[in-house]
C-alpha positions as CSV (number, residue, x, y, z in Angstrom):
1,X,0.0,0.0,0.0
2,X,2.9,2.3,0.9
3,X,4.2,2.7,-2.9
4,X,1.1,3.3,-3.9
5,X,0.3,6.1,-1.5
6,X,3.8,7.3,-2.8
7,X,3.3,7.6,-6.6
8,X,-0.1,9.1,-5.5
9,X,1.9,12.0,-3.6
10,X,4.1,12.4,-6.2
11,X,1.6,12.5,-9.3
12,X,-0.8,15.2,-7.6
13,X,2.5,17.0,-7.3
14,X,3.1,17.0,-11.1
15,X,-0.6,18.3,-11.1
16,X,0.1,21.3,-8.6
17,X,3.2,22.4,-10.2
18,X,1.4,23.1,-13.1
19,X,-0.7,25.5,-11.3
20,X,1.6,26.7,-8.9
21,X,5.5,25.7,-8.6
22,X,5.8,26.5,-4.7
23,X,2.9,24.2,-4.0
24,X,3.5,21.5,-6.2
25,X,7.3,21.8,-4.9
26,X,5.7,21.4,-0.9
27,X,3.5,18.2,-2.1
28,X,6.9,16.8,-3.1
29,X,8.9,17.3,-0.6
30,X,6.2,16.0,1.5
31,X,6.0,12.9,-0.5
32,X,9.7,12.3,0.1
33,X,9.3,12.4,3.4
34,X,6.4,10.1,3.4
35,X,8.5,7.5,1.2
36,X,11.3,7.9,3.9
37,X,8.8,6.8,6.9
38,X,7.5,3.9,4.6
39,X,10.9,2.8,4.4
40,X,12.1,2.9,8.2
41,X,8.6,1.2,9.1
42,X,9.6,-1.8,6.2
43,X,13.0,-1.5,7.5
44,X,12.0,-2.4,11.4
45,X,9.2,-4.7,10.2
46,X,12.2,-6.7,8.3
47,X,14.5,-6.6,11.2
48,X,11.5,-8.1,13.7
49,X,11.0,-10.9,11.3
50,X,14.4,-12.0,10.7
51,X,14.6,-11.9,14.7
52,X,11.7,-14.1,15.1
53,X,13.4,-16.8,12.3
């Protein structure tokens, strides 16, 4: 669900910026940020289940 939610972000940030380049560039950063959480969550979820092996 996570990359999905991310190329989301990142394609209504290709819409703003058409409209407005200081928005658009906002939604993007925020989508980089949200990409970065998805990965530290997949990251610790990886770590718990090699643990548990």
């Amino acid at each position: 669900m996570d990359p999905l939610i991310s190329v989301s972000i990142y394609g209504v940030a290709v819409i703003i910026t058409i409209f407005s380049p200081w928005w658009g560039l906002l939604v993007l950063v925020l989508g980089i940020i949200y990409h970065f959480i998805a990965y530290v969550r997949l990251g610790s979820r990886m770590q718990k289940t090699i643990r548990l092996e």
